[in-house]
N, C-alpha and C positions, 0 to 999 in steps of 0.2 A: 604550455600544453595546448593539444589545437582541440579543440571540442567541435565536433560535427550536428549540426542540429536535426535533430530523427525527421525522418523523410527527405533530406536533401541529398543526402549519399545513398547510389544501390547501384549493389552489383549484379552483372546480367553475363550468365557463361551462354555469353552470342560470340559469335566475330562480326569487326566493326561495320561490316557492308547491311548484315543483317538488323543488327542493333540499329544502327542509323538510318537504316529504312526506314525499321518500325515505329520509331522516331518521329522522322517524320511524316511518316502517317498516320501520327499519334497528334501532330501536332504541338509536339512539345519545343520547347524554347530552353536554351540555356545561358547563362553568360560566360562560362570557362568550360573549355574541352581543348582536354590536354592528349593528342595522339602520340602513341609507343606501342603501333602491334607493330606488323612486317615492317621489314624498313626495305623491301626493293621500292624504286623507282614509284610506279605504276599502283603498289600496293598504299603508298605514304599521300600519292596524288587524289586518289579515290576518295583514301579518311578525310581529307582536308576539302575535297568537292562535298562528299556528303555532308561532312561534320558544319560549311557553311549553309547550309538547308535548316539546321536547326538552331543557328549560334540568331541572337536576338542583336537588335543594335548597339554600337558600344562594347560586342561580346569579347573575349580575346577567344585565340585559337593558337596553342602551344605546339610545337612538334618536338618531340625529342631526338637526340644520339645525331646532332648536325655535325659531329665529326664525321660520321658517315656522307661518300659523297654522293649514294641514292637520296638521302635527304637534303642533303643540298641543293641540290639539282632540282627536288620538289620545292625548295627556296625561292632559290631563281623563278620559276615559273610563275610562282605566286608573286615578287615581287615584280615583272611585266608584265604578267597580263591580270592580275586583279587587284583592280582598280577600287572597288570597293572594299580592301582591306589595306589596313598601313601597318608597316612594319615599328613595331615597338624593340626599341635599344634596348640591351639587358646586358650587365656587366657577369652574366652568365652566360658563357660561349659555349657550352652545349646546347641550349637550344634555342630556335626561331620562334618568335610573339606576333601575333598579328590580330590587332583590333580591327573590327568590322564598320565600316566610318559610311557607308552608303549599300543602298541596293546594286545587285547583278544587273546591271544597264549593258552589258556588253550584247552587242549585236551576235547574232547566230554565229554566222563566220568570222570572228573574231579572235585573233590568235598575233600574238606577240615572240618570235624567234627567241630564244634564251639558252 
């Protein structure tokens, strides 16, 4: 039985651009953020930009429905050009794991073809 400890789970009818704004202009921190809204391309790229604004060190960041290949795609990208996340192995092939292993050091123009 999973038991959730009162105050660690809440739900917020935002969508994720907004919630994670506010977010991070809350300043808040978390160690798991599991993304499953839109799955185009652009929309999967945005949660995983924002969602590391507020992921803490050591944090993971899940993405769901990797059979989809807009998520994939968002994959890829993440695994060349950020650097400060590693991909975590999971013998669950619907989705992509990525621990947060350093800060956003990448230079302005910084961008890796993928």
């Amino acid at each position: 039985m999973l038991r959730i400890q009162p105050g660690i789970f809440s739900f917020r009818p935002e969508n994720s651009i907004q919630g994670l704004t506010r977010l991070a202009r809350e300043q808040r921190r978390f160690g798991v953020i599991f993304i499953d809204g839109s799955h185009r391309f652009d929309d999967a790229l945005i949660d995983f930009s924002l969602a590391s604004t507020v992921c803490e060190s050591g944090a993971h960041i899940i993405l769901d429905d990797l059979w989809m290949p807009s998520v994939q795609r968002c994959v890829l990208f993440i695994r060349r050009n950020r650097a400060d996340f590693a991909e975590i192995l999971t013998p669950i092939s619907n989705i992509g794991v990525f621990r947060k292993i350093a800060d956003d050091k990448r230079p302005w123009d910084h961008f890796v073809p993928f």
